[in-house]
C-alpha positions as a Markdown table, in Angstrom:
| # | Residue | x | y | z |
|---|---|---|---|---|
| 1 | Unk | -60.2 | 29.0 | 1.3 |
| 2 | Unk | -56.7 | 28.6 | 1.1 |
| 3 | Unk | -54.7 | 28.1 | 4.0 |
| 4 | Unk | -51.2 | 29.9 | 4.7 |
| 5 | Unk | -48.3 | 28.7 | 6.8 |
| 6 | Unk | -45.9 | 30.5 | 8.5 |
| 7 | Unk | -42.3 | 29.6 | 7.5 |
| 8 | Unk | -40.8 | 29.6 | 10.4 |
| 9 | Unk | -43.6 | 28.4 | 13.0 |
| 10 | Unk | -43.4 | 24.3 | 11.1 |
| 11 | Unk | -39.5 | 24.1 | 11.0 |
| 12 | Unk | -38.0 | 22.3 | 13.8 |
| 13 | Unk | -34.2 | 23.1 | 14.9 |
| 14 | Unk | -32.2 | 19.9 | 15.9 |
| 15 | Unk | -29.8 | 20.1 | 18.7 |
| 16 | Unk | -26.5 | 19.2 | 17.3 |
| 17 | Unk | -23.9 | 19.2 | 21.1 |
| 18 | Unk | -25.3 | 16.2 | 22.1 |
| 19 | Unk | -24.3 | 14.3 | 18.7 |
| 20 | Unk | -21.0 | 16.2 | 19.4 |
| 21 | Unk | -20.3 | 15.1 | 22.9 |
| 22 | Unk | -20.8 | 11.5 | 22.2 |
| 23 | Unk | -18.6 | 11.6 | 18.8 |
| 24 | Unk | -15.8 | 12.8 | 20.6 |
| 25 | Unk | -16.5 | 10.7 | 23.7 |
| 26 | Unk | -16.1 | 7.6 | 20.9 |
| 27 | Unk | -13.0 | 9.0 | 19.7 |
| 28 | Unk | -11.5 | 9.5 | 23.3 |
| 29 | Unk | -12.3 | 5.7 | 23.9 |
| 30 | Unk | -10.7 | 4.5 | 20.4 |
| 31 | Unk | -7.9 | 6.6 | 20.9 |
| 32 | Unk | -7.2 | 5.0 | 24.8 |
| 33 | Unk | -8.3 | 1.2 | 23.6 |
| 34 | Unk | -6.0 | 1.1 | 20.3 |
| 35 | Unk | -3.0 | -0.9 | 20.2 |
| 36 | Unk | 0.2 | 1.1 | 18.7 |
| 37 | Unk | 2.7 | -1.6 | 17.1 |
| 38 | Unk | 6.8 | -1.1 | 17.9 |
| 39 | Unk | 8.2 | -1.5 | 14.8 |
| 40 | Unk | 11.6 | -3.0 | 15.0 |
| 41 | Unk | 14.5 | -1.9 | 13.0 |
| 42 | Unk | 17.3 | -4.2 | 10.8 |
| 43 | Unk | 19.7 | -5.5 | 13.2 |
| 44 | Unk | 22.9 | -5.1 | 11.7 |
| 45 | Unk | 26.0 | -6.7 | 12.3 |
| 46 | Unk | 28.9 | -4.5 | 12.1 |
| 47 | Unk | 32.7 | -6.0 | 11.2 |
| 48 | Unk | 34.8 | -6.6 | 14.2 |
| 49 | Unk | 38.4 | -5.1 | 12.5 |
| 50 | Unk | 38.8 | -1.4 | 11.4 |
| 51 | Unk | 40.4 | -3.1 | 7.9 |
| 52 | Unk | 39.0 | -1.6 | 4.9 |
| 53 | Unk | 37.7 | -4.7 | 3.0 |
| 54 | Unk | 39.6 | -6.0 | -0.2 |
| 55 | Unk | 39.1 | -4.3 | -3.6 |
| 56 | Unk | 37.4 | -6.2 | -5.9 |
| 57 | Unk | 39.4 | -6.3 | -9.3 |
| 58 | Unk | 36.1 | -4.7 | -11.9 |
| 59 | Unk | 37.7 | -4.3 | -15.0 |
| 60 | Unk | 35.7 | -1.8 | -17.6 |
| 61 | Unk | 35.2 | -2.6 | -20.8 |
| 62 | Unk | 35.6 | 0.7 | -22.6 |
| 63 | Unk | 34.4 | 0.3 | -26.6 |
| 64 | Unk | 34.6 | 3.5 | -28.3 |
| 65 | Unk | 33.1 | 5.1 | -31.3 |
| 66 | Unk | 34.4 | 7.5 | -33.4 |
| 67 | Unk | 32.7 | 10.4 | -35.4 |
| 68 | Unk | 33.2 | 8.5 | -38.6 |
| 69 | Unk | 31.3 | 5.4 | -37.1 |
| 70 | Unk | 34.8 | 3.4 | -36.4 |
| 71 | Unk | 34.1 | 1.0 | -33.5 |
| 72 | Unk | 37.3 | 0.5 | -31.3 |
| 73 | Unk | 37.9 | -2.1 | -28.5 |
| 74 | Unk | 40.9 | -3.2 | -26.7 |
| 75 | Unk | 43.2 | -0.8 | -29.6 |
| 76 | Unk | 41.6 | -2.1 | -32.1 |
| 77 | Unk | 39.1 | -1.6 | -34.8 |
| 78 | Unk | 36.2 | -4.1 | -34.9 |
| 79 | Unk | 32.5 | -4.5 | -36.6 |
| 80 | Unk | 28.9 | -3.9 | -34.6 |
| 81 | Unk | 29.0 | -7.9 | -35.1 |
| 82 | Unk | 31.9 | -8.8 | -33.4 |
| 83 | Unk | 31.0 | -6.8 | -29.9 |
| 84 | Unk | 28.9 | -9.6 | -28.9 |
| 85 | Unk | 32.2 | -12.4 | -28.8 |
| 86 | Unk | 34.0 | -9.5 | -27.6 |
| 87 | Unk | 32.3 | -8.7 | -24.8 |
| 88 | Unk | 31.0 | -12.7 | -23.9 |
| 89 | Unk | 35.5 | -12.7 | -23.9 |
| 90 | Unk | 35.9 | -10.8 | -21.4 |
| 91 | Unk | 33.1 | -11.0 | -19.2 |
| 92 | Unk | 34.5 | -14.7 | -19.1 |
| 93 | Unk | 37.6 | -13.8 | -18.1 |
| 94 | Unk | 36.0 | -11.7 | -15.2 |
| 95 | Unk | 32.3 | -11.8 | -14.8 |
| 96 | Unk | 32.2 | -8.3 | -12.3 |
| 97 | Unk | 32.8 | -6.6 | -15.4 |
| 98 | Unk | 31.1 | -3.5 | -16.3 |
| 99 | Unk | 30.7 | -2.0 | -20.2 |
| 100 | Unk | 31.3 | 1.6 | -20.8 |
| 101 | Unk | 30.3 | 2.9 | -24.3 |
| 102 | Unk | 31.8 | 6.1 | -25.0 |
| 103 | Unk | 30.8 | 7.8 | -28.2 |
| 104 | Unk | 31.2 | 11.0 | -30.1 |
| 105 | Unk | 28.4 | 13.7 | -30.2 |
| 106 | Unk | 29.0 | 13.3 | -33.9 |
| 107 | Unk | 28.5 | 9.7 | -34.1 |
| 108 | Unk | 25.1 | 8.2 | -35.2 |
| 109 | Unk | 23.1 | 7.0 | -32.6 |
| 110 | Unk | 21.5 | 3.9 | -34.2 |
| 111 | Unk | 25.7 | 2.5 | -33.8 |
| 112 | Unk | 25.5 | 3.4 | -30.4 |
| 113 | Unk | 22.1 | 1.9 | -29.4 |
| 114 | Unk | 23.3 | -1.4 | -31.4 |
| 115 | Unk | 26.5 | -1.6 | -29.5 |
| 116 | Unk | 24.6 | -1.2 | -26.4 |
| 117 | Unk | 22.3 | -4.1 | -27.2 |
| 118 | Unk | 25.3 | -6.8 | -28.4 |
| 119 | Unk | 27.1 | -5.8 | -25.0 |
| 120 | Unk | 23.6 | -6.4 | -23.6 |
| 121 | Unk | 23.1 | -9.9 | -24.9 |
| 122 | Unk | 27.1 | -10.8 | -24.1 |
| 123 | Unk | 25.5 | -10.8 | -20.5 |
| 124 | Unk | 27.2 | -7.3 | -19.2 |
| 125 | Unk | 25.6 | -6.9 | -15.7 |
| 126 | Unk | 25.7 | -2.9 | -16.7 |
| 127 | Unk | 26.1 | -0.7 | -19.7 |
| 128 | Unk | 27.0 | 2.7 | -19.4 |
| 129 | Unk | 27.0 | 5.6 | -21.5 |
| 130 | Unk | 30.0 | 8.0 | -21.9 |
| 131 | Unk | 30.7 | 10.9 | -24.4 |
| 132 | Unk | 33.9 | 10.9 | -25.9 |
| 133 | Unk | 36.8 | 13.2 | -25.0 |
């Protein structure tokens, strides 16, 4: 004898709204309980005169290099070797000093990479990239 159940007489329901009234009941309290931090902003102190402030005197080093792979600083011609003393010159003379490389499309782009790195290790604060006019 085999014995048959009824699919729908064993399954219990559960009542989910009372699970549902204390959830949000919780999240009522939380919400009233919690603490909300002010976050204060920078206090900033404004200058008491309508002066503009004083131009700093940056100078830009400008080295330029041709389409034939001539490097030029200052009006003159020099070698990848010599931007380094260069550059250490006249970031002496004024240390806000900012390098500008400008080189033609033309130009090969290992030159321009290895300029870049001997104004680098001269100490420039920034190189910059320009293409020649």
């Amino acid at each position: 004898m085999s014995r048959r159940h009824k699919a729908g007489a064993d399954e219990a329901e559960v009542d989910m709204t009372p699970m549902l009234d204390i959830v949000f009941i919780m999240l009522i309290f939380f919400i009233v309980t919690a603490t909300f931090i002010n976050e204060r902003g920078l206090d900033v102190t404004r200058p008491d005169s309508d002066e503009p402030p004083p131009e700093s005197q940056n100078v830009t080093i400008l080295i330029s290099i041709s389409e034939t792979g001539t490097i030029s600083m200052e009006g003159r011609d020099i070698d990848v070797r010599a931007v380094r003393a260069n550059v250490e010159r006249l970031i002496a003379e004024n240390p806000d000093s900012s390098v500008v490389v400008q080189a033609d499309p033309q130009s090969e782009s290992n030159l321009m990479v290895g300029v870049m790195d001997q104004a680098r290790l001269a100490g420039a604060a920034g190189v910059s990239i320009a293409e020649l006019q």
